[in-house]
C-alpha positions as CSV (number, residue, x, y, z in Angstrom):
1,X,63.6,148.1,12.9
2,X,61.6,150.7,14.7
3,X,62.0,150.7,19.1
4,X,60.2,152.3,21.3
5,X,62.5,154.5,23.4
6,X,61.5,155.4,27.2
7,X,63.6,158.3,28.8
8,X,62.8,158.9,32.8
9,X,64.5,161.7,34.8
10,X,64.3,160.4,38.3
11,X,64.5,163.8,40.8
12,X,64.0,164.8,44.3
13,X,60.6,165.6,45.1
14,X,59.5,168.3,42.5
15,X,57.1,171.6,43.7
16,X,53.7,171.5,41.5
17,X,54.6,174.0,39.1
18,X,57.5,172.3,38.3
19,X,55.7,169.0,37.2
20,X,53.4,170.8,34.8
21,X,56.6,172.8,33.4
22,X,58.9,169.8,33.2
23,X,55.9,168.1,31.6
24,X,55.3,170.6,28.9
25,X,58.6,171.5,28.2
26,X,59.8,167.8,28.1
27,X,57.1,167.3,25.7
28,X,57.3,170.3,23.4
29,X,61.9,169.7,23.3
30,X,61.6,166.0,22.6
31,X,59.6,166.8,19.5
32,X,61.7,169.7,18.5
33,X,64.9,167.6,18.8
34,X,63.2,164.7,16.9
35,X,62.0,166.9,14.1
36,X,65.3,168.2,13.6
37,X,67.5,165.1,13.6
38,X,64.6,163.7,11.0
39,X,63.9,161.2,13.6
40,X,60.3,159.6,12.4
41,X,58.4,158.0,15.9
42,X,54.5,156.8,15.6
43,X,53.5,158.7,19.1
44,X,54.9,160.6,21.8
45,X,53.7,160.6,25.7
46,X,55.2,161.9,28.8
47,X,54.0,160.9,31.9
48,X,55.3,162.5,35.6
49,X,55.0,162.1,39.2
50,X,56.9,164.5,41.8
51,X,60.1,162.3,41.7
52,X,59.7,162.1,37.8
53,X,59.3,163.3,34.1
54,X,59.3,160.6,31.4
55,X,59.3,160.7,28.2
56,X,58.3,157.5,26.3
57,X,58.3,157.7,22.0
58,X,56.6,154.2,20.1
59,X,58.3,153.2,17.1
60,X,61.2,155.8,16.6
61,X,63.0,154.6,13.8
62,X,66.2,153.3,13.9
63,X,68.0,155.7,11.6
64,X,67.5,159.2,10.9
65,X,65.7,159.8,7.3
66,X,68.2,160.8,4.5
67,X,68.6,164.0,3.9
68,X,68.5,166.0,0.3
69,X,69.1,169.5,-0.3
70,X,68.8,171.6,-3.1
71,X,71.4,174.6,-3.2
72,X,70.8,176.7,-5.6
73,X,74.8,178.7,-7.1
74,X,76.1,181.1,-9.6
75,X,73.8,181.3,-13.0
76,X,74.7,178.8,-15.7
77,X,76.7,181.8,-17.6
78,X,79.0,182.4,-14.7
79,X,79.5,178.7,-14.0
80,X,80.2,178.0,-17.3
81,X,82.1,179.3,-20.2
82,X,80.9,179.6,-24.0
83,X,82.5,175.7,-24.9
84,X,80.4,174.4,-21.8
85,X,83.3,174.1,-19.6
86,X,82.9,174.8,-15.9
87,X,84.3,178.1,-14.7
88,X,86.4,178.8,-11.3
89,X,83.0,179.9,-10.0
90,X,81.6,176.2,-10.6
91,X,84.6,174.8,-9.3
92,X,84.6,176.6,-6.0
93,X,80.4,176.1,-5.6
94,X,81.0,172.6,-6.3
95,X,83.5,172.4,-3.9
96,X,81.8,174.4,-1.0
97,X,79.2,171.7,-1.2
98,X,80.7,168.8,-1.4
99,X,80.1,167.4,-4.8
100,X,81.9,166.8,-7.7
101,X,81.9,169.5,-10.3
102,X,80.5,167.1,-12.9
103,X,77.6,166.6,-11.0
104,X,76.1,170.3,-10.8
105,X,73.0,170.7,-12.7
106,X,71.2,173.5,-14.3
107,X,67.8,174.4,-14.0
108,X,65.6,176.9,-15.2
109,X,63.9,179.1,-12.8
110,X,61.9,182.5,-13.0
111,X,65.1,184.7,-13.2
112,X,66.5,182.6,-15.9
113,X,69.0,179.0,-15.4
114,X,71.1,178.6,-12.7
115,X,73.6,175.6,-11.4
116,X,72.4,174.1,-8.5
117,X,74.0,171.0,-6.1
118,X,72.4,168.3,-5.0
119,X,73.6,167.1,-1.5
120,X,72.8,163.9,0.1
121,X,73.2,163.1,3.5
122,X,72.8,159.4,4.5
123,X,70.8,158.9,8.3
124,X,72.7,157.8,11.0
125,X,71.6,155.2,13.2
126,X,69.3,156.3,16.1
127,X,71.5,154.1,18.5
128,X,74.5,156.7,17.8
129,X,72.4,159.6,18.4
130,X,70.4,159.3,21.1
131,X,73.5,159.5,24.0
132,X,74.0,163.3,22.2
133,X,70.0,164.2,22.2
134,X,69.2,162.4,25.5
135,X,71.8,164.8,27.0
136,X,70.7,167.9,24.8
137,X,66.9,167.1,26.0
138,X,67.9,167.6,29.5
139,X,69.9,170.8,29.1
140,X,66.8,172.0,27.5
141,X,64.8,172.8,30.5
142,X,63.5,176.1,31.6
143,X,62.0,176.4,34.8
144,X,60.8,179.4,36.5
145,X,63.0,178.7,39.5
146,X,66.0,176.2,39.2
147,X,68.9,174.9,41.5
148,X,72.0,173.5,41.7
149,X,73.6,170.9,44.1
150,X,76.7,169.8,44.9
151,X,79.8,170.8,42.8
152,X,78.0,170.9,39.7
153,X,76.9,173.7,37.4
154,X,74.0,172.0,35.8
155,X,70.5,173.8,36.9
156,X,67.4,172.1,37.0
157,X,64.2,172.2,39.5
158,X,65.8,169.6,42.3
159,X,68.3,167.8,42.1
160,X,68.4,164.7,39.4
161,X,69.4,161.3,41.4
162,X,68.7,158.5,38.6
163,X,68.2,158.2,34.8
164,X,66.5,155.6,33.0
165,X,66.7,155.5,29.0
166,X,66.0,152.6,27.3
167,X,65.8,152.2,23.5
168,X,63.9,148.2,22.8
169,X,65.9,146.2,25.1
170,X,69.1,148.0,25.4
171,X,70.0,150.5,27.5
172,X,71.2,153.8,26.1
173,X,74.9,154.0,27.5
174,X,75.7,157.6,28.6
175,X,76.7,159.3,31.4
176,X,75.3,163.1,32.5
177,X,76.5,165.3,35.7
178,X,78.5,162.0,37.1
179,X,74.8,159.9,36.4
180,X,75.3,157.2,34.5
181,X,71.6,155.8,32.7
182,X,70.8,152.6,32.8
183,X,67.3,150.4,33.2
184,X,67.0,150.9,36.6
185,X,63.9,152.9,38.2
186,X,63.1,153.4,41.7
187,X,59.7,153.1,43.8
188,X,58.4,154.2,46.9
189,X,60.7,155.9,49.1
190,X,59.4,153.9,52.5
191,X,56.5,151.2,51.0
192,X,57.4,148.0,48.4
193,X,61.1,147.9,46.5
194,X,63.2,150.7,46.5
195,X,64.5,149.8,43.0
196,X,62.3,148.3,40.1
197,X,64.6,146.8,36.8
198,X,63.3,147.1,33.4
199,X,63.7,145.2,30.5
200,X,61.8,147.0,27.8
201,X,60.0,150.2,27.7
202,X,56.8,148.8,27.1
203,X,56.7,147.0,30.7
204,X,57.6,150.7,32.6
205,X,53.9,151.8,33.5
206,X,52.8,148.3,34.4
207,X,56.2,147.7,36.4
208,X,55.2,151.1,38.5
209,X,51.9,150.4,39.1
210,X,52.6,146.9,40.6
211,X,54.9,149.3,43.0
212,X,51.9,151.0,43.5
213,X,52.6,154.4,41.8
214,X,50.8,155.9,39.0
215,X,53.0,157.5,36.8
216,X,50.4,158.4,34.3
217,X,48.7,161.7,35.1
218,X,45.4,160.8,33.3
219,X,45.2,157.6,35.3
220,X,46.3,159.3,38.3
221,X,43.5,162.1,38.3
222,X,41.2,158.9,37.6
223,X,42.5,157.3,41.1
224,X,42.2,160.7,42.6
225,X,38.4,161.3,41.6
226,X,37.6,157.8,42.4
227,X,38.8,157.8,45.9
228,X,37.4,161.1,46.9
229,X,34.0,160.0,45.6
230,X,34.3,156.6,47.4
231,X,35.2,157.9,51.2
232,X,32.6,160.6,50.5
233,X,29.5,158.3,49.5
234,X,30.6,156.3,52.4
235,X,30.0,159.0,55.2
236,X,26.6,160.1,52.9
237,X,28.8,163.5,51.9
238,X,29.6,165.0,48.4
239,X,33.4,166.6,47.7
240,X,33.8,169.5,46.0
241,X,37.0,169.2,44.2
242,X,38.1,173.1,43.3
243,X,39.8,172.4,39.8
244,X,42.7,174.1,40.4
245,X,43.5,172.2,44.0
246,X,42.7,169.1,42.3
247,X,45.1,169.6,39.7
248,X,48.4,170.8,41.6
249,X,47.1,167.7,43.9
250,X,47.4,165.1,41.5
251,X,50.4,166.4,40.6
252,X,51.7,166.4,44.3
253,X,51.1,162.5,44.9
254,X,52.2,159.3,42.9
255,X,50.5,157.0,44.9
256,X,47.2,158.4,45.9
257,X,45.5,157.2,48.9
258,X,42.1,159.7,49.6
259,X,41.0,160.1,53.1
260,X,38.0,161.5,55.3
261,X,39.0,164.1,58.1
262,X,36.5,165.9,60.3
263,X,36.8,169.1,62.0
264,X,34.9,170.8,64.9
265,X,31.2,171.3,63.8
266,X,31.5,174.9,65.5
267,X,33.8,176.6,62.9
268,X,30.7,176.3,60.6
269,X,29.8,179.5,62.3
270,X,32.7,180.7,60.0
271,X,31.5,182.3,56.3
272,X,31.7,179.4,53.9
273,X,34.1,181.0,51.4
274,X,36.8,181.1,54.6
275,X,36.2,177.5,55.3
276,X,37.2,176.6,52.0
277,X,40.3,178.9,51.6
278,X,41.8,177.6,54.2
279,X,41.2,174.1,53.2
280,X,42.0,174.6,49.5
281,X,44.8,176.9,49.3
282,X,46.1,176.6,52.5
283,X,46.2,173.0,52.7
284,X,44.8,171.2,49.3
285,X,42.2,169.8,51.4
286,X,38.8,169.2,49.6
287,X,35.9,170.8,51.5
288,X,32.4,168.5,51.6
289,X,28.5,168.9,51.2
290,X,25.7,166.8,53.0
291,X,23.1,165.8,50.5
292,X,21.3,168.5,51.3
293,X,24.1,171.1,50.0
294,X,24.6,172.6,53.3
295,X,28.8,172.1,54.4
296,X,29.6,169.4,56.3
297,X,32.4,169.3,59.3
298,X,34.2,167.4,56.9
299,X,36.7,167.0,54.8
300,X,39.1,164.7,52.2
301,X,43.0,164.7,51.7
302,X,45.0,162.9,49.3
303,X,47.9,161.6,50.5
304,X,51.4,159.5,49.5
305,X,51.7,157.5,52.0
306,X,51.2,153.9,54.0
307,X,47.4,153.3,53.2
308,X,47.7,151.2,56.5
309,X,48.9,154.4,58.2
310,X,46.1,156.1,57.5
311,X,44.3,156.7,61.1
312,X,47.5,158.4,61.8
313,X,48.1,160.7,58.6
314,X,44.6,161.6,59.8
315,X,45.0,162.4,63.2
316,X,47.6,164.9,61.8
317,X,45.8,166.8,59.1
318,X,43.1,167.3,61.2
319,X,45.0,168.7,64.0
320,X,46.9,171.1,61.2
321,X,43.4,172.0,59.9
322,X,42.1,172.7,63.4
323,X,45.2,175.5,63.7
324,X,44.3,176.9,60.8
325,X,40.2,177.4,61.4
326,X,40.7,178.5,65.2
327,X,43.2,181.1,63.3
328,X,40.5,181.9,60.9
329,X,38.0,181.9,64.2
330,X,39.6,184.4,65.7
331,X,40.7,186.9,62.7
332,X,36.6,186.7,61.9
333,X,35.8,187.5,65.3
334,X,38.3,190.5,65.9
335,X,38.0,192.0,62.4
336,X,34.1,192.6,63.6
337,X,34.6,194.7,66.4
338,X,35.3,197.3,63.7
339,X,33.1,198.3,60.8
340,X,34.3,198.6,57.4
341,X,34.0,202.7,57.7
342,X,36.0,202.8,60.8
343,X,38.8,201.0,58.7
344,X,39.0,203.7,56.5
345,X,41.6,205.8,59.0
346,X,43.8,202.7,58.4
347,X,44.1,203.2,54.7
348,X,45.6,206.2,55.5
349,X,49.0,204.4,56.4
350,X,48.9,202.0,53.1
351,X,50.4,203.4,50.0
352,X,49.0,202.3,47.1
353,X,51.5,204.5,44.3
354,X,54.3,206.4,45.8
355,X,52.7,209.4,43.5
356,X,49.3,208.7,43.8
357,X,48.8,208.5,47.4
358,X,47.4,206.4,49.8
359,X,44.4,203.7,49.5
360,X,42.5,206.2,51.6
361,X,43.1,208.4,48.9
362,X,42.4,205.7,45.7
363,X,39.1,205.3,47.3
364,X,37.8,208.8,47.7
365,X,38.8,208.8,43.5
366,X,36.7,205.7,43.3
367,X,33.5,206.8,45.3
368,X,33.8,209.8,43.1
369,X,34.3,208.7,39.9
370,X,31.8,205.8,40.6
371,X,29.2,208.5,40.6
372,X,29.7,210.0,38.0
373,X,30.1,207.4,35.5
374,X,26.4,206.7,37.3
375,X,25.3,210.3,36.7
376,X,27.1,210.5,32.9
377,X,24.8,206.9,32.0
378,X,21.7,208.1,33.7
379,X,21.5,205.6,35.9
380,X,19.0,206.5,39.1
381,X,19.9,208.5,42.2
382,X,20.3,205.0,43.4
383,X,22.8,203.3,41.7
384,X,24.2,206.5,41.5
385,X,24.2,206.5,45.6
386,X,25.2,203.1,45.9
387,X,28.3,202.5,43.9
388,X,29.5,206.0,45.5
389,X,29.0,204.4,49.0
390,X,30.6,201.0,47.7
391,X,33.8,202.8,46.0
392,X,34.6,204.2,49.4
393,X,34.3,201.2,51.5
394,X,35.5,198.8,48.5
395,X,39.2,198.8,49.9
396,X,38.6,198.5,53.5
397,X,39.0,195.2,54.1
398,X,42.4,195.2,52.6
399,X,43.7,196.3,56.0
400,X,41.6,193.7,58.3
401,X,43.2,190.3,59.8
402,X,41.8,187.8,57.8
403,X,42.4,189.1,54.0
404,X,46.0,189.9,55.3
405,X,45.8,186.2,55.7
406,X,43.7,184.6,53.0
407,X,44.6,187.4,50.1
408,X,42.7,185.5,47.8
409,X,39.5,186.9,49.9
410,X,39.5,190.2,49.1
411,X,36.4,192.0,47.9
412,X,34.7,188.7,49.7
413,X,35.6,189.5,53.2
414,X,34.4,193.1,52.1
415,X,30.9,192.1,51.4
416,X,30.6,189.8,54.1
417,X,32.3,192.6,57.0
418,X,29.8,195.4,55.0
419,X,26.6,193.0,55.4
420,X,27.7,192.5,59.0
421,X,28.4,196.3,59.5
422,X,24.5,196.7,58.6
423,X,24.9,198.2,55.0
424,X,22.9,198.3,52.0
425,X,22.9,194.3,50.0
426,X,23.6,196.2,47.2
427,X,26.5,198.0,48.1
428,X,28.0,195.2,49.6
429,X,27.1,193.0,46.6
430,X,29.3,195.6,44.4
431,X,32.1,195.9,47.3
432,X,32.7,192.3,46.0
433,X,31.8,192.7,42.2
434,X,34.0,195.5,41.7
435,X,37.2,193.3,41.1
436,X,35.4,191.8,38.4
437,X,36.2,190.5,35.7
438,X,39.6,189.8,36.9
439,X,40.6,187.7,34.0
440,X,39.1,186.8,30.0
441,X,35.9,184.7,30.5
442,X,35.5,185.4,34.0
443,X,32.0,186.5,35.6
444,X,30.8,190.2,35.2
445,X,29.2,192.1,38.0
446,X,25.5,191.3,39.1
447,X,24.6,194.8,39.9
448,X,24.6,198.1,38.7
449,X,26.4,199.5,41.4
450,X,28.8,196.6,41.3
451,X,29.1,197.2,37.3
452,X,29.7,201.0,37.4
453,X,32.2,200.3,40.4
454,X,33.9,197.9,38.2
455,X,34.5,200.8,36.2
456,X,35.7,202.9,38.0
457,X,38.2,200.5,39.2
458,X,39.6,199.3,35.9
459,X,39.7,203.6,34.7
């Protein structure tokens, strides 16, 4: 009779990347390991959290399919003789496979009739197997960066401290890197029971949820969503979840509790895209929007911990976010005293290609071959003008306080410092655009300028 097998690898807290990974690779091995042991299951899901990846399969049989193979040997007139008896060469095919000679048979095929053996294999019981593939499935892993702990020579993301593996009601008896599985889970490290007992696979999501962790991700981005949009509507504000920060933050919580934090209203004098960095990147914080669309001194978290604790998980992400804006405060205010064209002396000391020079140096190519891409298209004096002026100012801000800070702002903080310099919209536009597109499907420049700069950049 078919079982439903659940398989959890309980771990130390795991680094974003490393969820996603473990999640796909868990996934994507199971189902190679299955497919090769002839192992038949109605569906597979994994599900994870930071402390754990977990594979659960519904109705894997409980014995491997039989297997038949068809090995084709020698041509009937080497494996037998003119008074049909079998020849040394039947007798040593026959042999190599396993079968009696008797039981050879010939069949025609397009290069004429050949002997061939039929070998059966009869399943083994998935009970037998699983110990072997449980074990293989967790040497399977490939992570980008892996460790080890202890004594032991087994790699794997952090370090493994529990593992679950139930097939129906009985536990799948092995032991791995001195672990020994069993039905036991854990919860919470500080909130509800530290240990949670299983009796069947089919009771594991309901058992952690009643702990108060999610450990599917679906339902957890669900949770996620829901409580942002909840302590938002309640202060009359609208989040505005980045997708990529809401996915690594789902993936960095199993029992999500979303939270309002404010912040001074004066570091609104700060460029939007700044404010947002350093709540998204820096932080995973998700930046808000009044009703009106303008930003809000505002802000939500997600967060793991005591829900009754929450004044005080506040209190400390808003004093971490404080450090980081009167950082950004100050970078803004410094990197001002000094236009963009004033920066270009700097670019003198920054070596782009050991060969090639210096970024001073890349951007006196780029102004130049900017205009004459614009001359060669016959565009207008203007574009022409414009994308010149842009290619020489387009690496400047690479060298000013705040995009050594927040990398991710380069090409902004260029626009915005050219703007405030007093230069052309247009060349500031393309300062920006000329990174673009920096991936498939992402947005093409706006402007001319910002298009032939583009160009330029990519030649």
């Amino acid at each position: 009779m078919a079982e439903d097998l659940l398989f959890e690898i309980g771990t130390e807290e795991l680094p974003w990347g490393a969820v996603q990974d473990g999640r796909e690779q868990l996934k994507e091995n199971a189902a190679a390991i299955f497919a090769r042991e002839r192992l038949e299951y109605d569906s597979m899901e994994v599900y994870s959290t930071p402390r754990r990846l977990t594979l659960y399969v519904t109705g894997l049989s409980e014995r491997q399919k039989d297997d038949i193979r068809i090995i084709k040997g020698p041509s009937r007139a080497v494996a037998f003789d003119d008074e049909g008896r079998p020849t040394q060469a039947a007798e040593g095919f026959a042999r190599s496979r396993g079968v009696k000679v008797e039981d050879l048979e010939v069949r025609k095929t397009e290069k004429g009739e050949f002997v061939f053996a039929v070998v059966r294999e009869e399943g083994r019981p998935t009970r037998e197997l699983l110990p072997r593939l449980l074990e293989e499935l967790l040497r399977s892993f490939n992570f980008r960066k892996s460790m080890r702990w202890g004594s032991r020579e087994f790699r794997f993301a952090r370090p493994v401290r529990w593992l679950v593996a139930l097939y129906g009601d009985r536990v799948v008896d092995f032991e791995f890197e001195g672990i020994r599985a069993g039905n036991v889970t854990r919860g919470r490290r500080f909130i509800g029971p530290s240990t949670i007992t299983l009796r069947h696979p089919g009771e594991y999501l309901e058992a952690l949820r009643q702990a108060g962790i999610l450990a599917d991700q679906e339902e957890r981005k669900k949770a996620v969503r829901e409580g942002m949009e909840r302590v938002a509507t309640r202060a009359g504000l609208v989040p505005v979840p980045d997708p990529e920060t809401f996915e690594e933050v789902v993936d960095l919580v199993e029992a999500p509790t979303a939270v309002l934090g404010e912040f001074d209203r004066r570091y609104l004098q700060l460029p939007n895209e700044v404010l947002f960095t350093a709540m998204q990147e820096h932080q995973r914080y998700f930046p808000t929007l009044t009703r009106e669309g303008e930003v809000a001194p505002a802000f939500i978290f997600v967060h793991n911990g005591d829900p009754a604790r929450n004044d005080v998980i506040r209190t400390g992400n808003e004093r971490v976010l404080r450090a980081r804006l009167e950082d950004a405060t100050f970078f803004f205010q410094e990197d001002k005293k000094r236009n963009l064209e004033e920066r270009l002396e700097d670019l003198r000391h920054v070596v782009w290609q050991a060969r090639l020079g210096t970024l001073y140096d890349k951007s006196l190519r780029l102004s130049e071959l900017a205009a004459h891409i614009a001359e060669g298209t016959h565009l207008d004096e203007g574009v022409r003008e414009k994308a010149a002026r842009a290619g020489l100012l387009c690496k400047a801000d690479l060298v000013t306080s705040m995009v050594v800070e927040f990398p991710s702002l380069q090409g902004i903080m260029g626009r915005i410092y050219a703007l405030e310099g007093g230069e052309d919209g247009e060349v500031a536009q393309a300062i920006e655009e000329h990174y673009l597109p920096r991936w498939s499907g992402d947005r093409l420049p706006g402007t001319l300028a910002g298009a032939v700069l583009s160009l330029a950049e990519k030649a």
